[in-house]
VOBA-1610 file (N, C-alpha, C; in pm, whole numbers, padded with zeros to 5 digits, always signed):
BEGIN
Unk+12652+07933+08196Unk+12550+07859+08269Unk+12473+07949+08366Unk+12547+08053+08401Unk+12481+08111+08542Unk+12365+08231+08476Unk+12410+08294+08339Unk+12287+08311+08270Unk+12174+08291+08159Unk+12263+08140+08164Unk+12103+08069+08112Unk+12048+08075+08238Unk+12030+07960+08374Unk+12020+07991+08493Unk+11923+08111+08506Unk+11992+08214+08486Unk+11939+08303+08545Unk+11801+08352+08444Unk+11789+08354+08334Unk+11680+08353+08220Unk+11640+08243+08200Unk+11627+08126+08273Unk+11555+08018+08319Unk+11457+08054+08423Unk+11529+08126+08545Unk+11393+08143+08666Unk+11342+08228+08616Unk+11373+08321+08509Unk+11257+08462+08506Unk+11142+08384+08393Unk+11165+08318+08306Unk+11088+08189+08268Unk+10976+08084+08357Unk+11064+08074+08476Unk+10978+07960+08569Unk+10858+08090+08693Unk+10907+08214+08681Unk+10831+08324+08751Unk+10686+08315+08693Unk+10737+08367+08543Unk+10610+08374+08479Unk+10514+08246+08471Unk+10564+08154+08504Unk+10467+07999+08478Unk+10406+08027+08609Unk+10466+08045+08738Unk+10463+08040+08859Unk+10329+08119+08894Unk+10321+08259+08831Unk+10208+08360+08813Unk+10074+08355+08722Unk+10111+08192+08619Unk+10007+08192+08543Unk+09938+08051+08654Unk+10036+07986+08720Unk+09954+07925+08813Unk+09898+07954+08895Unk+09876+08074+08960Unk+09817+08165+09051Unk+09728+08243+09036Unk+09669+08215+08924Unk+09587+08298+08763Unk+09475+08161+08756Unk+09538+08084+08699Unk+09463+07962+08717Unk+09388+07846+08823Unk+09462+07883+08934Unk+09454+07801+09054Unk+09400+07841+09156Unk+09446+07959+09178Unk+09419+08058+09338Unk+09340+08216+09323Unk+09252+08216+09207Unk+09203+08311+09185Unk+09258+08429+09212Unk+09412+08452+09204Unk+09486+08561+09195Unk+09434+08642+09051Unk+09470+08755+09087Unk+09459+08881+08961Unk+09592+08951+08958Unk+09594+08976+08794Unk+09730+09049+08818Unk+09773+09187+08896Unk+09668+09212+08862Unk+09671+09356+09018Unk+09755+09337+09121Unk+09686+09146+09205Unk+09761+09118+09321Unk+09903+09148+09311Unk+09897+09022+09199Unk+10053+09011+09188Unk+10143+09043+09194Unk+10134+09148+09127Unk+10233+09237+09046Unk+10239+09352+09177Unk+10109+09398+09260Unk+10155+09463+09348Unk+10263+09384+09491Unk+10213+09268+09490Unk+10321+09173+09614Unk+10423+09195+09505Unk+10460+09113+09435Unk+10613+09108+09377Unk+10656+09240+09344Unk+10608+09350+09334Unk+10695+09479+09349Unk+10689+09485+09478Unk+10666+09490+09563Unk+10635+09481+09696Unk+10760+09441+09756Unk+10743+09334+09743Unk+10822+09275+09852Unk+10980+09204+09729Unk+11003+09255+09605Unk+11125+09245+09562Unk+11148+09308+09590Unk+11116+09474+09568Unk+11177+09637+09616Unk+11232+09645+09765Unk+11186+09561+09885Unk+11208+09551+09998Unk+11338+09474+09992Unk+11338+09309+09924Unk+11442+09247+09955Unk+11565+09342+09928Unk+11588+09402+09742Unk+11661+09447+09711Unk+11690+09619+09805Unk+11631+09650+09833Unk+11663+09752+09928Unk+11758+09735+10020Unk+11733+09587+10088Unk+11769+09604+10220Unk+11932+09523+10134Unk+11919+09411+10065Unk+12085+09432+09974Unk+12162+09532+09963Unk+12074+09646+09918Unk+12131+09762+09869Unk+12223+09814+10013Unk+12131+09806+10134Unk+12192+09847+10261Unk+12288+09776+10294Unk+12291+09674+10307Unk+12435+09533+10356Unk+12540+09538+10263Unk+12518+09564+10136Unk+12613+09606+10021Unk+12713+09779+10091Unk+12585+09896+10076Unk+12644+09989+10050Unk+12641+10067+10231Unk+12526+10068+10273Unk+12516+10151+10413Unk+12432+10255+10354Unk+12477+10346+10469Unk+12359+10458+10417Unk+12427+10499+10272Unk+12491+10471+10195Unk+12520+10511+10090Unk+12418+10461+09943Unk+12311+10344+10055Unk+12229+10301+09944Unk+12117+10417+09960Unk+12107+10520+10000Unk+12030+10627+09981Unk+12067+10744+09921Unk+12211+10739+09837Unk+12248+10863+09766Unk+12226+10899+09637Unk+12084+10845+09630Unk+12049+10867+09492Unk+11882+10993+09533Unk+11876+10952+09670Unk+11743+11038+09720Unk+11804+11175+09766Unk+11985+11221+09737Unk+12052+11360+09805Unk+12059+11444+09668Unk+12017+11362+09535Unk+12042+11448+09423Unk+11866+11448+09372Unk+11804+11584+09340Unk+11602+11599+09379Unk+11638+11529+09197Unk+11694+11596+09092Unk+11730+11555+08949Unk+11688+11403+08965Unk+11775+11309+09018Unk+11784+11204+09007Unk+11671+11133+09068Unk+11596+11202+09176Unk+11488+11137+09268Unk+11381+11124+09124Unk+11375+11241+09059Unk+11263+11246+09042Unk+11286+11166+08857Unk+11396+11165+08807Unk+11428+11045+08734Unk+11391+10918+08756Unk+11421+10858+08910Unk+11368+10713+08976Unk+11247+10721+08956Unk+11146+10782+09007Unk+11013+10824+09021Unk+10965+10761+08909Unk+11026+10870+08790Unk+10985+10841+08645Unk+10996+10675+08587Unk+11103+10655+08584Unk+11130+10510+08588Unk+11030+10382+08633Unk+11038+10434+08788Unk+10943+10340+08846Unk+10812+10346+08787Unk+10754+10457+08720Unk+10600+10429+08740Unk+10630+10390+08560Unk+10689+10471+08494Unk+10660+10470+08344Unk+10756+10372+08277Unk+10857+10270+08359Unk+10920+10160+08337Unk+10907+10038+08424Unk+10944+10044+08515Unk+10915+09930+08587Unk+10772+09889+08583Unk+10619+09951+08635Unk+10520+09921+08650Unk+10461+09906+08500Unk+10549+09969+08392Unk+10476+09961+08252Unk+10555+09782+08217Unk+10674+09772+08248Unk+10700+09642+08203Unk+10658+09526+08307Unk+10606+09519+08458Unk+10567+09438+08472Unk+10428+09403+08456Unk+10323+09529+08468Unk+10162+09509+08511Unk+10133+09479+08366Unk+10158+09500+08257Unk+10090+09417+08126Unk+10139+09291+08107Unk+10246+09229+08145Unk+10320+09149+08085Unk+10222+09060+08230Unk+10179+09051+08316Unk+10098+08927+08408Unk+09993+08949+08359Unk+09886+09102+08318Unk+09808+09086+08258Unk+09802+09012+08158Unk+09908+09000+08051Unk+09907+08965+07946Unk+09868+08744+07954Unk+09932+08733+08061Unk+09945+08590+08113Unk+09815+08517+08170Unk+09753+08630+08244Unk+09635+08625+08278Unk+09539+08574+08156Unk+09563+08630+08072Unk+09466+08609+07947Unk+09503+08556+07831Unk+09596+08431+07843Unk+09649+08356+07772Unk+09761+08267+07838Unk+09891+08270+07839Unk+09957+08179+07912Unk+10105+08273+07899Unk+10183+08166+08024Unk+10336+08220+08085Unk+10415+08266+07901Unk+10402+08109+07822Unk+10479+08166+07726Unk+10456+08241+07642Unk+10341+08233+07555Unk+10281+08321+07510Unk+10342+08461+07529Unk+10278+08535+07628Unk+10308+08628+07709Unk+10458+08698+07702Unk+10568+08596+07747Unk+10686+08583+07767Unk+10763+08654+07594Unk+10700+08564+07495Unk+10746+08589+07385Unk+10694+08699+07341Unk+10558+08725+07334Unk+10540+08870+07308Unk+10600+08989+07345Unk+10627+08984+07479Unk+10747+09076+07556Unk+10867+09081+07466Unk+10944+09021+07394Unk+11048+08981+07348Unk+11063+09055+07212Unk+10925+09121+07201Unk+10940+09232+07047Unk+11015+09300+07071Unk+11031+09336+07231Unk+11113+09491+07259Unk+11211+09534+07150Unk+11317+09445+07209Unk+11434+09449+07097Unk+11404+09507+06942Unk+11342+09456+06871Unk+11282+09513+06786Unk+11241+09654+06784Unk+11164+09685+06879Unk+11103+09800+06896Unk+11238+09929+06975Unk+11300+09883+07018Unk+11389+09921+07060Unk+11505+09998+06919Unk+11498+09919+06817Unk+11620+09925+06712Unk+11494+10021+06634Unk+11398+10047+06574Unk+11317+10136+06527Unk+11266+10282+06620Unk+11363+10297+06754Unk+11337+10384+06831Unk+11504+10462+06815Unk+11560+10417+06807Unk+11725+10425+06782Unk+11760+10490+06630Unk+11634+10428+06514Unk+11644+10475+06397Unk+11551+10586+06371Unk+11498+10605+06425Unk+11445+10748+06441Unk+11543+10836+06506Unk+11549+10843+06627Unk+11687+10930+06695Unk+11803+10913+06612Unk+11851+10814+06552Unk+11987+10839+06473Unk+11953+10926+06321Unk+11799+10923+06263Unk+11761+11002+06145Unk+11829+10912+06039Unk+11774+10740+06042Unk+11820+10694+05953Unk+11740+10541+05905Unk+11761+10483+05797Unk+11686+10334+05774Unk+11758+10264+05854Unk+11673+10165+05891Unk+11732+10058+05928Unk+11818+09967+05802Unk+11915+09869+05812Unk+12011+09860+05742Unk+11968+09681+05672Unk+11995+09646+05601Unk+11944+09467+05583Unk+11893+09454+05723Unk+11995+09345+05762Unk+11969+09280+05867Unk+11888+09314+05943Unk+11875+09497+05986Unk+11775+09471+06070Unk+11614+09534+05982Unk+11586+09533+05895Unk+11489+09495+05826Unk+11436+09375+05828Unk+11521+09253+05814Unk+11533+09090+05783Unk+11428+09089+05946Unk+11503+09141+06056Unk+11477+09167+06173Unk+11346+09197+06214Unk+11309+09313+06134Unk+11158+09344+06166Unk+11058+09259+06109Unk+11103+09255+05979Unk+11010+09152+05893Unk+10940+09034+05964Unk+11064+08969+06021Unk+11079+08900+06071Unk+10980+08849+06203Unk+11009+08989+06250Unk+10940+08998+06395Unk+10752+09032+06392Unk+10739+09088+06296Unk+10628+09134+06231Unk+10540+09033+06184Unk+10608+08935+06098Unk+10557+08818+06096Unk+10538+08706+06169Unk+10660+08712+06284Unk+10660+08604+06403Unk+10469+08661+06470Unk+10430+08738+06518Unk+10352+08833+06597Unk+10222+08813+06496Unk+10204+08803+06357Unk+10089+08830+06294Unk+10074+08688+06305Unk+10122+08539+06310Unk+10153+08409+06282Unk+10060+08396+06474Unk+10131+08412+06533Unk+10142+08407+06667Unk+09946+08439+06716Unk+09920+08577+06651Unk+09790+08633+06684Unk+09708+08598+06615Unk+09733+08504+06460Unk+09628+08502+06400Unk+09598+08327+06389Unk+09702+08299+06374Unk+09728+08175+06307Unk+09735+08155+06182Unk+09757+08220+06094Unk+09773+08261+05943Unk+09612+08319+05914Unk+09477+08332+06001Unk+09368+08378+05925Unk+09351+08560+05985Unk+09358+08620+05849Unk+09298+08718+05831Unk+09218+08775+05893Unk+09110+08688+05930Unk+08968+08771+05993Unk+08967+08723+06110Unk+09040+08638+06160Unk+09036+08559+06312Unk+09133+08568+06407Unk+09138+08615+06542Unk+09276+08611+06626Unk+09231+08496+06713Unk+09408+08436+06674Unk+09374+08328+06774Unk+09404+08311+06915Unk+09461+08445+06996Unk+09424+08510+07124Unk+09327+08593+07130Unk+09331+08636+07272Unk+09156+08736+07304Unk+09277+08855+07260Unk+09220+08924+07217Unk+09244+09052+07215Unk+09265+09153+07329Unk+09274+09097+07464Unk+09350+09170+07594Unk+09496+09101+07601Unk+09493+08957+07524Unk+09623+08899+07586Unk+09677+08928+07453Unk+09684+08974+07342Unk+09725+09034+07243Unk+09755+09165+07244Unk+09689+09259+07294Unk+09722+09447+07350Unk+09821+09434+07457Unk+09793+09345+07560Unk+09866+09380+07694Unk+09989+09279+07621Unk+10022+09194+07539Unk+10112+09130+07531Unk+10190+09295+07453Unk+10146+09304+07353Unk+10210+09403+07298Unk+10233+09472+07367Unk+10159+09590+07489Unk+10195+09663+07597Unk+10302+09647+07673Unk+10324+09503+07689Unk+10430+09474+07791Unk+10566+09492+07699Unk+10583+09514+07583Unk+10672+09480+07480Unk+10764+09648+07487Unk+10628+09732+07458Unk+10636+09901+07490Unk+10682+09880+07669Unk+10648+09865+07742Unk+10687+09838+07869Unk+10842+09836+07912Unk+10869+09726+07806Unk+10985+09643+07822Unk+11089+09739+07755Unk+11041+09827+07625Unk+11171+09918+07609Unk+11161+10064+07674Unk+11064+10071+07766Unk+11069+10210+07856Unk+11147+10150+07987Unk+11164+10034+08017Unk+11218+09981+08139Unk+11377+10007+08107Unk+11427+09943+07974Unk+11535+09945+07938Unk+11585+10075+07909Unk+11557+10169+07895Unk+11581+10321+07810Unk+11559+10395+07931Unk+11461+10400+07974Unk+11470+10538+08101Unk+11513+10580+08186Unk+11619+10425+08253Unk+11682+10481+08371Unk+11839+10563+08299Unk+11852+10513+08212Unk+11986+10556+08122Unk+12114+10547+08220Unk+12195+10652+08292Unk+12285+10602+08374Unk+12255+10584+08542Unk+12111+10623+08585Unk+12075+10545+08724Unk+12178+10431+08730Unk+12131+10339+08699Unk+12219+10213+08711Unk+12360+10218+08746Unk+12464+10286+08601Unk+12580+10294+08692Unk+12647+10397+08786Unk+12584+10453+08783Unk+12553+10577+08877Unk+12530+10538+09032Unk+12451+10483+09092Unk+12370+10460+09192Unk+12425+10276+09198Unk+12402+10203+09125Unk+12390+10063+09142Unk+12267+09986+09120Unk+12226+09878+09059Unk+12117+09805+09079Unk+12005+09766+09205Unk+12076+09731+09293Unk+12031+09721+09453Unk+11959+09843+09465Unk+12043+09957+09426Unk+11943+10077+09480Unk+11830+10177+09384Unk+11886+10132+09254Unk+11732+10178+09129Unk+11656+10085+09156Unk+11639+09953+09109Unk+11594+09879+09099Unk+11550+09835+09254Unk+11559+09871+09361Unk+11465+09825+09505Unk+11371+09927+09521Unk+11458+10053+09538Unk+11323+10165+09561Unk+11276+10204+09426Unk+11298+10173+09307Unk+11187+10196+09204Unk+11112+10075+09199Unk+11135+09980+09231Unk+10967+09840+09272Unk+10905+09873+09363Unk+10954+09925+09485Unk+10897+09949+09603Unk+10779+10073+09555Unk+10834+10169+09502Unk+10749+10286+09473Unk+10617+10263+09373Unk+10672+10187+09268Unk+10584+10092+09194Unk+10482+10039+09236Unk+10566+09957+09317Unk+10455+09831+09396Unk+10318+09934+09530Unk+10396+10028+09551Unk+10279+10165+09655Unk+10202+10202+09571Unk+10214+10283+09462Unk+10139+10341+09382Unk+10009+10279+09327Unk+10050+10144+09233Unk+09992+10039+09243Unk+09857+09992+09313Unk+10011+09925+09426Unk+09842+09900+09515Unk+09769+10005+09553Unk+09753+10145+09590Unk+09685+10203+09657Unk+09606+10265+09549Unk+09636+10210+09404Unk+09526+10238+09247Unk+09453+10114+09291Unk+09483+09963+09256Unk+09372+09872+09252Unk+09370+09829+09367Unk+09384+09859+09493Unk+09374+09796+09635Unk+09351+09613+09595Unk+09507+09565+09577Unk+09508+09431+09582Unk+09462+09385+09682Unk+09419+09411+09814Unk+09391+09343+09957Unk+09228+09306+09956Unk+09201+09371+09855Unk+09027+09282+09841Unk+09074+09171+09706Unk+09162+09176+09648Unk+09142+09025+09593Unk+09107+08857+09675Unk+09064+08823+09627Unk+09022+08692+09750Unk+09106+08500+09659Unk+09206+08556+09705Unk+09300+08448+09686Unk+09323+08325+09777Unk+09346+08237+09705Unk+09333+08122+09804Unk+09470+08106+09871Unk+09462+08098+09967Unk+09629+08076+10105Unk+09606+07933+10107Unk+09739+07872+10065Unk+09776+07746+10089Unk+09920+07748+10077Unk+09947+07634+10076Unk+10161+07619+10106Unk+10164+07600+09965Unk+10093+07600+09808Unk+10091+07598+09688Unk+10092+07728+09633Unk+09986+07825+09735Unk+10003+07921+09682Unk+10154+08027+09727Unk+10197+07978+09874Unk+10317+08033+09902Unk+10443+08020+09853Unk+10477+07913+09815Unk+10534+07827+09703Unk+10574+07891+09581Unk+10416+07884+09499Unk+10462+07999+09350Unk+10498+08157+09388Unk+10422+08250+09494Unk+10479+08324+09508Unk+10615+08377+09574Unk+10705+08240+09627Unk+10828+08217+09649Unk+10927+08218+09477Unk+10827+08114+09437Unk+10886+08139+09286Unk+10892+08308+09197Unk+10751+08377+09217Unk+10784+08471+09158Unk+10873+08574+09183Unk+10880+08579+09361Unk+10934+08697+09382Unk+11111+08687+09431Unk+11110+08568+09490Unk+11222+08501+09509Unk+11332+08451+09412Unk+11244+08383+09314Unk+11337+08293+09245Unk+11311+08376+09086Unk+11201+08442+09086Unk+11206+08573+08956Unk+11275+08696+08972Unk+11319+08700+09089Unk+11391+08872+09113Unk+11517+08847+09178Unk+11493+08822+09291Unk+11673+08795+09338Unk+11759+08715+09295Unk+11716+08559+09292Unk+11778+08478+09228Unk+11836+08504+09068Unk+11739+08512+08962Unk+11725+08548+08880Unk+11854+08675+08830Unk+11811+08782+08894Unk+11880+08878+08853Unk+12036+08858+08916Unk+12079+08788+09005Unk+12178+08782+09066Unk+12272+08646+08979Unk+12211+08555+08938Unk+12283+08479+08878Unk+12311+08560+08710Unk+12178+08577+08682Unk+12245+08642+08536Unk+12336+08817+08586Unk+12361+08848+08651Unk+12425+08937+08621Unk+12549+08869+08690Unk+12606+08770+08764Unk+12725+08710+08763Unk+12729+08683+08641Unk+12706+08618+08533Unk+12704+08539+08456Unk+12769+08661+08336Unk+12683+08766+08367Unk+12736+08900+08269Unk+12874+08913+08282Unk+12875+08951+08404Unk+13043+08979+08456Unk+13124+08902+08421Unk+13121+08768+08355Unk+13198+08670+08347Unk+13231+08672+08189Unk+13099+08677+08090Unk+13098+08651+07953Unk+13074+08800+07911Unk+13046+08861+07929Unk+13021+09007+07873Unk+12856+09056+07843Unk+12808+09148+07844Unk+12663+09166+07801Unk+12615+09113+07654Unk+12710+09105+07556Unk+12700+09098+07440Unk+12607+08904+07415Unk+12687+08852+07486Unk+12652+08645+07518Unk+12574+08647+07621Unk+12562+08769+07745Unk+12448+08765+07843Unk+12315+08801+07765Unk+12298+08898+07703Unk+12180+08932+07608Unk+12097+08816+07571Unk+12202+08762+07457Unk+12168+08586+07384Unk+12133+08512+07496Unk+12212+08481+07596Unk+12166+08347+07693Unk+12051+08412+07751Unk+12022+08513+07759Unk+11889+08568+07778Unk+11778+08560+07745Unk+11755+08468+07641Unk+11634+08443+07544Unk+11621+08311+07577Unk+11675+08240+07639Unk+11639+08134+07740Unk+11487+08174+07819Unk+11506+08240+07873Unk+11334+08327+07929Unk+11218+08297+07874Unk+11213+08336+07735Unk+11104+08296+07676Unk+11080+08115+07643Unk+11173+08104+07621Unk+11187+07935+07567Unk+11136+07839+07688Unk+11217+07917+07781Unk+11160+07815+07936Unk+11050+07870+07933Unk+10977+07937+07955Unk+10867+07975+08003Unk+10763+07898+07915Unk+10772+07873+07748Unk+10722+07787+07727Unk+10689+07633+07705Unk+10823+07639+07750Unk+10862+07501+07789Unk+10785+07410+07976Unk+10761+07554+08026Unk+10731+07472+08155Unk+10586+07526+08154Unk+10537+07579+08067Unk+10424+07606+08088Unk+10339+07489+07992Unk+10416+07412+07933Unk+10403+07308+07873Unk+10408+07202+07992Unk+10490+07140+08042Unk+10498+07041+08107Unk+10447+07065+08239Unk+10457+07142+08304Unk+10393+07200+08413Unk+10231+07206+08384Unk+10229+07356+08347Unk+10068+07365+08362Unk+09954+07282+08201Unk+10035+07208+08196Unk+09964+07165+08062Unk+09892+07253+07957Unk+09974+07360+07946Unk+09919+07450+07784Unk+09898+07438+07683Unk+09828+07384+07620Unk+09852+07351+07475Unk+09910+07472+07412Unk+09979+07376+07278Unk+09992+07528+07158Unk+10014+07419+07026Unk+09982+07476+06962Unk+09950+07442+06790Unk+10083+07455+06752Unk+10073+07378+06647Unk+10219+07346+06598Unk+10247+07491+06530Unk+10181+07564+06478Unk+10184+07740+06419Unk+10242+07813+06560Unk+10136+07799+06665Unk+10237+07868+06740Unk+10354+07867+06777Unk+10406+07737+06758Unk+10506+07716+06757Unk+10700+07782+06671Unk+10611+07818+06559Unk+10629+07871+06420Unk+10667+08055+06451Unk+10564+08033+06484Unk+10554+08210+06567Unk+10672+08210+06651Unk+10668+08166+06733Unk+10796+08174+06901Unk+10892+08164+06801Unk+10929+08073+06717Unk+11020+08078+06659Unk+11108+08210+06613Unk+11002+08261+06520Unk+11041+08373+06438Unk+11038+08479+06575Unk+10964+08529+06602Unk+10988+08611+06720Unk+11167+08602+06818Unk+11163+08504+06859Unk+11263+08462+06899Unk+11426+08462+06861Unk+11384+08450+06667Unk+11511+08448+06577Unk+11539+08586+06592Unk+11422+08716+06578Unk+11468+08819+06560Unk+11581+08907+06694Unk+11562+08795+06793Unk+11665+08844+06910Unk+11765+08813+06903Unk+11819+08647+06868Unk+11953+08597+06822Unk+12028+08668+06712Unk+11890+08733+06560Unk+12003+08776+06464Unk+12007+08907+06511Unk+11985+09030+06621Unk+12002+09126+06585Unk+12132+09139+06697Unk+12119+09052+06809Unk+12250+09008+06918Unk+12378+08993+06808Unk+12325+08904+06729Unk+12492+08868+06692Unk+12484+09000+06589Unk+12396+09031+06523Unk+12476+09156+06434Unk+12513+09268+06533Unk+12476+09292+06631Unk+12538+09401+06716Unk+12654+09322+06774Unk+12677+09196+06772Unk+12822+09150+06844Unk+12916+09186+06698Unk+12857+09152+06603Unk+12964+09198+06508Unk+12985+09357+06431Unk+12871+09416+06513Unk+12879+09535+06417Unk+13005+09631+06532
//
């Protein structure tokens, strides 16, 4: 429960950001620079109440600084700034599911470095995924996409995003801890960022609606979020955390349905599907392989 839960709010983030897109003349620029912003801060200062000054012993090895560095700009900022773009110019789920090729893209990055085919299943896998994505962008026509073609690139972008986020920190994580990759690589993110598109001339509307969703994104998409699903890991293993993980996309189109009233065609529907299957069958063939 605690990571469905937890791939539920990163689901209700993204709705949260397409309402802020739609409503409050936010840009993803803003966004994405506050929510690296001020997640990298919360989790920092965790990192401190957790560890002490020991949440800075990843800045005493220059190797490792400049690993974070890398991370932050060519993982973290690559998997969040397309994936709101991507939302921006189409919707939370949409968006959400496109992100969700990674995996895919991930197992054809692995078969290159291992110098080998991919095996059935994960053929079945790509096929699969290949077709979820052509279904999804076209609607079965040939000559017509039935997204704009920014929320189709940046959806795909965020997908590439999503397996440089996963792959680059390699042992940062258990090395250092989450609290402390993951705060000062948003924080660094979220600087760089803003001081490229100076979010502070966006002209967003301030109301207790708009404080609200960005409570949702940064609050209830990053701390919450990451803190329940990684209890939830610790409990069931990564292998069933992965799977309850694809909850994310499903909510996201689920509340971007009932929430912001999105339409989607019964094809798109068809699409999420297949997209979606290719995460469940390649989870359980890696639980059994």
């Amino acid at each position: 429960m605690l990571a469905v839960i937890g791939g539920i709010c990163w689901g209700f983030s993204g709705c949260c950001g397409q309402f802020l897109f739609q409503e409050k003349g936010a840009t993803a620029e803003w966004l994405v620079s506050v929510r690296l912003l001020a997640a990298g801060v919360l989790l920092i200062l965790a990192g401190f109440m957790k560890s002490g000054k020991g949440n800075l012993a990843v800045f005493r090895n220059r190797k490792d600084t400049v690993h974070l560095a890398i991370f932050a700009i060519a993982g973290i900022m690559m998997a969040q700034y397309p994936y709101f773009v991507a939302i921006q110019y189409s919707n939370a789920g949409t968006a959400t599911v496109l992100q969700y090729l990674f995996p895919v893209m991930i197992l054809m990055v692995v078969c290159v470095q291992e110098k080998r085919f991919p095996v059935k299943v994960e053929l079945a896998a790509i096929a699969l995924c290949l077709a979820g994505t052509f279904i999804l962008g076209t609607h079965g026509n040939f000559g017509e996409l039935s997204l704009t073609p920014k929320a189709l690139v940046f959806g795909l972008l965020s997908a590439v995003g999503a397996v440089l986020y996963n792959m680059i920190p390699g042992n940062l994580m258990k090395k250092y801890g989450i609290c402390q990759i993951l705060g000062f690589g948003m924080l660094l993110a979220g600087i760089v960022l803003g001081l490229t598109v100076r979010p502070w001339d966006c002209p967003v509307i301030w109301d207790m609606e708009t404080v609200f969703a960005l409570f949702g994104v940064v609050i209830v998409g990053t701390a919450i979020a990451f803190g329940l699903y990684l209890t939830g890991v610790a409990v069931i293993g990564p292998f069933k955390g992965s799977l309850f993980a694809s909850m994310e996309p499903v909510s996201a189109v689920v509340i971007s349905f009932l929430w912001l009233k999105t339409a989607f065609a019964w094809i798109d529907v068809v699409g999420f599907v297949m997209i979606l299957g290719t995460v469940v069958l390649l989870t359980v063939y890696q639980g059994k392989s």
